[in-house]
RODO-2510 file (C-alpha; in nm, 4 decimals, decimal comma):
residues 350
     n   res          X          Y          Z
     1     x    26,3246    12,5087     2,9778
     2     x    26,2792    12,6619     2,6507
     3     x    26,0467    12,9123     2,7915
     4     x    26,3366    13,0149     3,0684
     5     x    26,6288    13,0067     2,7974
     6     x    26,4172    13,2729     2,6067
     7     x    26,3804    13,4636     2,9494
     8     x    26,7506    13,4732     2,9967
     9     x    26,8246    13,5817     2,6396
    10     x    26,5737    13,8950     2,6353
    11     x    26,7196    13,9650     2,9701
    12     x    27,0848    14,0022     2,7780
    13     x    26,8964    14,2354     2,4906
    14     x    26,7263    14,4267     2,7437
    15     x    27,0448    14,4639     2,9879
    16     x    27,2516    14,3965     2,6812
    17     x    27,7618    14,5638     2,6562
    18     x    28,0550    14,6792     2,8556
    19     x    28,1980    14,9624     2,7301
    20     x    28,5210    15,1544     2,8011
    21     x    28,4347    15,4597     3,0010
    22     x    28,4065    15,7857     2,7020
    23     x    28,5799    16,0506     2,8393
    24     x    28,3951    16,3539     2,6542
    25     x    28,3243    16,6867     2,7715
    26     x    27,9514    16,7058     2,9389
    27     x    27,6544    16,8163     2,6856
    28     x    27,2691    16,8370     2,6960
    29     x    27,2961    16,3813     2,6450
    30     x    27,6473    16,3297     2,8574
    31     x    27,6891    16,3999     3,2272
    32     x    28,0116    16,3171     3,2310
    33     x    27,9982    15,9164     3,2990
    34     x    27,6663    15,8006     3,1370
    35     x    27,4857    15,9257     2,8119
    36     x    27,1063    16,0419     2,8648
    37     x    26,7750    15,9219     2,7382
    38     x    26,5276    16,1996     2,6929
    39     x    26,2637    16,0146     2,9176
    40     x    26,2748    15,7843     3,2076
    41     x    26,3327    15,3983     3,1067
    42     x    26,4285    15,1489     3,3140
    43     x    26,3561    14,7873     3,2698
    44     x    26,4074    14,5507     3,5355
    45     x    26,3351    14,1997     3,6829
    46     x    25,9933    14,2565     3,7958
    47     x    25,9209    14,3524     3,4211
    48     x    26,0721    14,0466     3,2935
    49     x    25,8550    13,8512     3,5070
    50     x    25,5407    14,0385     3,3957
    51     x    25,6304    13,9977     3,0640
    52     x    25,7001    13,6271     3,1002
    53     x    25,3338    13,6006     3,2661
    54     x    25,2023    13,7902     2,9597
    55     x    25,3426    13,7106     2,6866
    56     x    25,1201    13,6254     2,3668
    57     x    25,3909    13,5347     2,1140
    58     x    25,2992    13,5928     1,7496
    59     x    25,3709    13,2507     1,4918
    60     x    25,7259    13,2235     1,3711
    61     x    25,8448    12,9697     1,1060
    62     x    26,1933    12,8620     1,1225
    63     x    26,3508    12,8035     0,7886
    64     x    26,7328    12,7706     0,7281
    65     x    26,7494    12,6441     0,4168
    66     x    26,6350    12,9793     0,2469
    67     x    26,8721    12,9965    -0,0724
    68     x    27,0677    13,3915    -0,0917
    69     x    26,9690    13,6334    -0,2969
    70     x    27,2192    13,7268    -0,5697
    71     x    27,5834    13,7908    -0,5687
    72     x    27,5531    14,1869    -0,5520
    73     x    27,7197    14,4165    -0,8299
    74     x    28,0912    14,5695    -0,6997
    75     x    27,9827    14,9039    -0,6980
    76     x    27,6946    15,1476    -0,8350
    77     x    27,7988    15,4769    -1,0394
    78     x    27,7549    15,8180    -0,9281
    79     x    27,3912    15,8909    -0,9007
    80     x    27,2734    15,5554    -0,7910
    81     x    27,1618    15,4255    -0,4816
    82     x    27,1134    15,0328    -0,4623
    83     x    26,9599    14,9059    -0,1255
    84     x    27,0149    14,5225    -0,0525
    85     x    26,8257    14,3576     0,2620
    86     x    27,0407    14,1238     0,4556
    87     x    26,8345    14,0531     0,7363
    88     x    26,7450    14,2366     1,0907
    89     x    26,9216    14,5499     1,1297
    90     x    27,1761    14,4716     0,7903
    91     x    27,1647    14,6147     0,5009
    92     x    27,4566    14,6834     0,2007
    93     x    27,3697    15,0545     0,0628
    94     x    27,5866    15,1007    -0,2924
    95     x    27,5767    15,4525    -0,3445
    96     x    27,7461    15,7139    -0,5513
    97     x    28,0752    15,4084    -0,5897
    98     x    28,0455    15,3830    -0,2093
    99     x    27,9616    15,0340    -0,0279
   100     x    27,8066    15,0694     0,3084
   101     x    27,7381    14,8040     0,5493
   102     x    27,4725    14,8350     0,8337
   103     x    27,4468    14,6989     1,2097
   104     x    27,5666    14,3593     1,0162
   105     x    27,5077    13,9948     1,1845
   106     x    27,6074    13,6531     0,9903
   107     x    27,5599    13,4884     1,3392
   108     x    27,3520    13,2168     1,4244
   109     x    27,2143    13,3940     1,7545
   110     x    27,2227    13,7743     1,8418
   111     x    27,3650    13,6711     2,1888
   112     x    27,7294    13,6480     2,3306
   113     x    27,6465    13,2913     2,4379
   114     x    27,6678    13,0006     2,1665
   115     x    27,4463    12,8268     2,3047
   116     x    27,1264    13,0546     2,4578
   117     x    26,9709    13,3928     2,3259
   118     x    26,7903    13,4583     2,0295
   119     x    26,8427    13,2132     1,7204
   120     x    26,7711    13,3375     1,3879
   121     x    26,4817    13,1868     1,1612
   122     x    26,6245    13,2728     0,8367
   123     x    26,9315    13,2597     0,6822
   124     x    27,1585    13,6179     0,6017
   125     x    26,9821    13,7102     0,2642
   126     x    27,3757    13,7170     0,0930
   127     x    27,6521    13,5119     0,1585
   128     x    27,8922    13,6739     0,3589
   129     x    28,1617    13,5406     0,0825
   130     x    27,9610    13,7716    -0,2069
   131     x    28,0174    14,0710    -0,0090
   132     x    28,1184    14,3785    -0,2596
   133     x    28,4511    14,5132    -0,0948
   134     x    28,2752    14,7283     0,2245
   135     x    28,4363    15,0746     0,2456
   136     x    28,2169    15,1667     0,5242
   137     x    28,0347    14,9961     0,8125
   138     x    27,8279    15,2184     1,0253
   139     x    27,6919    15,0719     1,4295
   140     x    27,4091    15,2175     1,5642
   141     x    27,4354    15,0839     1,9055
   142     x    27,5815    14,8498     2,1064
   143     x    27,2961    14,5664     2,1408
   144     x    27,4015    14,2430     2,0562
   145     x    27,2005    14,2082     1,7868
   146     x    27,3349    14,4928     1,5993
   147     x    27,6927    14,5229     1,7716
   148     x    27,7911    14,1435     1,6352
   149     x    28,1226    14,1388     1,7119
   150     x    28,1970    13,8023     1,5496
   151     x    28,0532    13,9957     1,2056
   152     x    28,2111    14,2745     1,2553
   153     x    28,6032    14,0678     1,3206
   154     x    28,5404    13,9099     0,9587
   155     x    28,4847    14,2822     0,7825
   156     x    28,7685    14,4011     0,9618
   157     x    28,9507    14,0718     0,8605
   158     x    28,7950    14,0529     0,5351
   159     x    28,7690    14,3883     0,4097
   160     x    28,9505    14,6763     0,6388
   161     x    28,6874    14,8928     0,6275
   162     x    28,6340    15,2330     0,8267
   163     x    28,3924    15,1628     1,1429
   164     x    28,1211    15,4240     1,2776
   165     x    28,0467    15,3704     1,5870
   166     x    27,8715    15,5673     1,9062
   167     x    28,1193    15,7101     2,1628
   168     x    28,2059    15,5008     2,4050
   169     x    28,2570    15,1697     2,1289
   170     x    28,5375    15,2733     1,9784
   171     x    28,7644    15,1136     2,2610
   172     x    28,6282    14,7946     2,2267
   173     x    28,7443    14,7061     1,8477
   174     x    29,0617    14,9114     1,8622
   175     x    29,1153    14,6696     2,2051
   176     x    29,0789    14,3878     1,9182
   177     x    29,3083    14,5201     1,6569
   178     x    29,0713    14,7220     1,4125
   179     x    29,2656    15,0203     1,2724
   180     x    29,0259    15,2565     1,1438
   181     x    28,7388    15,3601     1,4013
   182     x    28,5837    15,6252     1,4254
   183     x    28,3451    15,7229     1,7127
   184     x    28,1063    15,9976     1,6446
   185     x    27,8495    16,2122     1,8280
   186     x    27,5413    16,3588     1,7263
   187     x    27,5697    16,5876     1,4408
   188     x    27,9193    16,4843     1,3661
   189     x    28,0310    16,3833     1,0211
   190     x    28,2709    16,1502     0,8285
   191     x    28,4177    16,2195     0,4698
   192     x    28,3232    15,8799     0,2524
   193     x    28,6171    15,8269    -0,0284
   194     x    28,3630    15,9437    -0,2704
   195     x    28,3959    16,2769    -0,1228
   196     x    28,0430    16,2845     0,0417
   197     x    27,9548    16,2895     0,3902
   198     x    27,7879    16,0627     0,6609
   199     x    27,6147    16,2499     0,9475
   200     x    27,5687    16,0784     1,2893
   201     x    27,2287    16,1949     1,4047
   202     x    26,9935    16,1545     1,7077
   203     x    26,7642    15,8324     1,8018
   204     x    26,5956    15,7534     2,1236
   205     x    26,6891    15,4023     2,2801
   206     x    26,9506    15,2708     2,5119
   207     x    27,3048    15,0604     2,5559
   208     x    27,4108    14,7889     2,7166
   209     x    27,5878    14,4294     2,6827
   210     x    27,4012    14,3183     3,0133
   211     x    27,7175    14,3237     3,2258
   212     x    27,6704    14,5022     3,6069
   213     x    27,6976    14,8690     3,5920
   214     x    27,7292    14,9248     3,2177
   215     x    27,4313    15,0701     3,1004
   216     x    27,4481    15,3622     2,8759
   217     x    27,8353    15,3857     2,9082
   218     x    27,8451    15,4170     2,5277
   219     x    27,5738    15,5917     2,3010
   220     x    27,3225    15,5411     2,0332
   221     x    27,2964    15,6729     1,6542
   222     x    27,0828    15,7222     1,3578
   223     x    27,2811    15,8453     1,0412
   224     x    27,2593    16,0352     0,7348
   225     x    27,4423    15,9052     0,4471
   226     x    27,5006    16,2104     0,1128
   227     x    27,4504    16,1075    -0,1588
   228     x    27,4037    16,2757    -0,5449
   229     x    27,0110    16,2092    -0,5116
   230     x    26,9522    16,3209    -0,1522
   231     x    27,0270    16,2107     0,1746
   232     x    26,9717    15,8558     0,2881
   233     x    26,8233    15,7946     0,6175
   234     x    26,9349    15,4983     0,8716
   235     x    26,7552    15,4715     1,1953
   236     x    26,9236    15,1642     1,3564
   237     x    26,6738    15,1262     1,6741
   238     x    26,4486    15,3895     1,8085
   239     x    26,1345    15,4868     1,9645
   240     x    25,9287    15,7681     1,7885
   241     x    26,0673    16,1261     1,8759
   242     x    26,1171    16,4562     1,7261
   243     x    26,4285    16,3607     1,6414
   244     x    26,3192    16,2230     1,3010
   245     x    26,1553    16,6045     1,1969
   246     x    26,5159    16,7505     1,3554
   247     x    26,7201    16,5396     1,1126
   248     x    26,5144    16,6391     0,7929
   249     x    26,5491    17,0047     0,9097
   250     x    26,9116    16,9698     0,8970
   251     x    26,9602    16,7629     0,6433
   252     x    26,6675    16,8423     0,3794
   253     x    26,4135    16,5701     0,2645
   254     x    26,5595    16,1856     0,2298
   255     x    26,6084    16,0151    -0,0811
   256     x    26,5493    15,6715     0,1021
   257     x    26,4896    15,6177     0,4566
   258     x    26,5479    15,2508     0,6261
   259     x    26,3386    15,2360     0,9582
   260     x    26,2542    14,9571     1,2297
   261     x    25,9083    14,7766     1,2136
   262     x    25,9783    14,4563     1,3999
   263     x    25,9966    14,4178     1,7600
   264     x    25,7114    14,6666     1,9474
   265     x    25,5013    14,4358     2,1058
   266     x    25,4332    14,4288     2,4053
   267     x    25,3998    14,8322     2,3649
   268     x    25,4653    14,8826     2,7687
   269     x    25,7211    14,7246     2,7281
   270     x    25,8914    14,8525     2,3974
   271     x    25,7060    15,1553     2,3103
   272     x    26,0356    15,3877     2,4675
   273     x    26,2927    15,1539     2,2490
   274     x    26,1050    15,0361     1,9390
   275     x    25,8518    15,2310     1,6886
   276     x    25,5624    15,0184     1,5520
   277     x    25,4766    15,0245     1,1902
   278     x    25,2133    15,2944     1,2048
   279     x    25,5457    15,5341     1,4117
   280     x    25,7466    15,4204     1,1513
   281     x    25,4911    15,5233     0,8921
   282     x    25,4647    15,8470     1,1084
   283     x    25,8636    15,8795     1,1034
   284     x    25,8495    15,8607     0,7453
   285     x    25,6280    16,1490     0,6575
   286     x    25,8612    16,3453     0,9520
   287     x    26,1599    16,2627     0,7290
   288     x    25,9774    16,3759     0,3889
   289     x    26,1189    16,0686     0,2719
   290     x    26,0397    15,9537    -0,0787
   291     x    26,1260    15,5880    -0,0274
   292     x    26,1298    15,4014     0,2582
   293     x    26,1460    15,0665     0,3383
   294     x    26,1138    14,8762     0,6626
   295     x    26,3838    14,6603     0,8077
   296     x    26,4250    14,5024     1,2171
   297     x    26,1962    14,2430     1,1517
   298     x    26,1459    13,8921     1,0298
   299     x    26,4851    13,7623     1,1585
   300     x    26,5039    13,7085     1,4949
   301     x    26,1908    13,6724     1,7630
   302     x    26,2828    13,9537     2,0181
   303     x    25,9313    14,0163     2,1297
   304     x    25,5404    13,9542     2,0502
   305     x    25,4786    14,0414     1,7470
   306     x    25,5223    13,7679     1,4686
   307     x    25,7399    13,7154     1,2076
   308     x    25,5774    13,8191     0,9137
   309     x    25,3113    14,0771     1,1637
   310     x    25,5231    14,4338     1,0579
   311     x    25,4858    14,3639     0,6886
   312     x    25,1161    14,3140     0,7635
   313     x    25,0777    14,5892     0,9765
   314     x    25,3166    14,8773     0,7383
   315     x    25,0744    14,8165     0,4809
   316     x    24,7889    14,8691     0,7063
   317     x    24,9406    15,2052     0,8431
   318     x    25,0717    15,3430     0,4825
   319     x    24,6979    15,2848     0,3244
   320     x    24,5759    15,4778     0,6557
   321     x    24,8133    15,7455     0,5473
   322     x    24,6578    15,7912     0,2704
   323     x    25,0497    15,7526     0,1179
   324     x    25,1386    15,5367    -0,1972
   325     x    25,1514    15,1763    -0,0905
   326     x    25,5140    15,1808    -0,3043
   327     x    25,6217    15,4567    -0,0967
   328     x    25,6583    15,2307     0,1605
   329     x    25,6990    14,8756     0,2341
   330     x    25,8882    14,5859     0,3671
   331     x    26,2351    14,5566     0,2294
   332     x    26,2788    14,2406     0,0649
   333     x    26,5401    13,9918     0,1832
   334     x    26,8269    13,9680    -0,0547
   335     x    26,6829    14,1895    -0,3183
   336     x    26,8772    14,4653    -0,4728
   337     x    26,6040    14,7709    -0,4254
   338     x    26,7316    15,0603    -0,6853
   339     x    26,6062    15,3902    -0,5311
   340     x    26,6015    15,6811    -0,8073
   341     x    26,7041    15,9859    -0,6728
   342     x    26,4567    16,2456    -0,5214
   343     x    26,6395    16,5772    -0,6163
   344     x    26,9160    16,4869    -0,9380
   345     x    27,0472    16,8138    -0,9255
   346     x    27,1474    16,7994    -0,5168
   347     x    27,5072    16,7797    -0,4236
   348     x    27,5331    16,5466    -0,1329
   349     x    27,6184    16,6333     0,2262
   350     x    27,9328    16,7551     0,2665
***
């Protein structure tokens, strides 16, 4: 039963979210009804299946009791960039006197259902209650594991921040009341209050809430966040593209970049959607980032690979990089990681 229950709840990530139909003009990723992946993907029921045949999970731990990190400071001063792990996809970025809040989930499962999809095997690394005042929270995509509505109605509640979303999401939280959305495109920008700039920029991967007929009615986004020390890099999901090399040409190198390292096993089955740590390692270089750290793992089981498997394998791929092993590692849940900046003198993205 458990076994089936698990079926049904990768079968909501992997079909997983209705979205109101965007009505933008046609471009090189919009055909007028459903955005475009750059390659063929298409997983269905006879995949499931194979994959329930298959399936070698990796060891997870469940352990709820895990006490949060620290209450985090209100805000950083200009010129600093504080990174704080939530857990998953979530992360608080305090930059330049800027709070920024990331594909966040306080849920108990990344699933619509209460009662079925995947549960979480750690608690959110900070209280939801010891939240700085959020200014900002930026959605990659519209998986339930990073588009957690019930999360994002107690910011909106809580805090009245602006939200970033893909096209095609905005329709859903304005349907529930939110007053400041703002739905952007590749290569499109929004002004933070601090002046600086956050750039919505290309990923490779997929949307859906698992409802007939809805996938890819709404979009998917990386972003670039300005700051005084360089540009900060957010990859929400993805599979490893050019797209990583395209946003450091446009953008210059990153300050910080925070990239997936959890969820990419089976690779037939998650190579398209998901980068593994040595892609991530890859992406990294591409971005000419000077710190990165790895997030999407370690939180909730939505494939083979085990829980604590990324952090092994990121150190693996960063020593076969020949790279500093500091350059790169695990983010740390709940600890506030001060990046120093990579170029003082830059002025951030405007």
């Amino acid at each position: 039963m458990k076994r089936a229950l698990g079926i049904a709840a990768m079968a909501l990530l992997l079909a997983a979210c209705a979205s109101t139909r965007w009505q933008g003009p046609k471009s090189d990723h919009f055909d007028g009804k459903r955005f475009l992946m750059p390659a063929p993907f298409d997983i269905g029921a006879l995949d499931l299946i194979r994959y329930w045949r298959e399936s070698k999970p990796g060891v997870w731990t469940r352990d709820l009791d895990i006490e949060p990190g620290p209450k985090p400071v209100e805000r950083v001063a200009d010129g600093e960039l504080r990174i704080t792990f939530v857990n998953h996809a979530t992360v608080l970025i305090q930059v330049d006197g800027v709070n920024i809040l990331t594909d966040p989930i306080w849920s108990a499962r990344a699933s619509p259902l209460s009662f079925v999809g995947p549960e979480r095997y750690r608690p959110p690394a900070l209280r939801f209650e010891d939240l700085p005042k959020i200014d900002t929270v930026i959605v990659s995509h519209n998986h339930y594991d990073h588009f957690d509505i019930a999360t994002l109605d107690r910011l909106n509640a809580a805090h009245q921040p602006a939200f970033l979303v893909p096209p095609g999401d905005g329709a859903r939280l304005r349907a529930r009341g939110y007053a400041k959305v703002v739905e952007l495109d590749w290569w499109q920008s929004f002004t933070l209050p601090n002046g600086c700039a956050i750039h919505a920029a290309p990923s490779q991967h997929w949307s859906s809430r698992g409802l007939p007929g809805d996938r890819n009615l709404s979009f998917w986004l990386a972003y670039v966040i300005g700051s005084h020390g360089g540009p900060v890099y957010f990859a929400g999901d993805t599979g490893y593209g050019a797209h990583f090399k395209a946003a450091r040409e446009r953008y210059g190198a990153m300050r910080a970049a925070l990239l997936p390292i959890g969820a990419y096993l089976p690779r037939w089955l998650t190579e398209y959607q998901h980068v593994d740590p040595a892609q991530a390692v890859q992406a990294h270089v591409d971005l000419a980032s000077a710190t990165s750290r790895g997030i999407h793992y370690g939180t909730f089981s939505l494939a083979d690979d085990g829980q604590t498997q990324p952090v092994t394998e990121l150190a693996a791929a960063v020593a076969a990089q020949g790279l500093a092993a500091a350059s790169f590692t695990a983010a740390e849940f709940g600890v506030a990681d001060a990046v120093p900046p990579a170029s003082p003198s830059s002025p951030c993205l405007q």
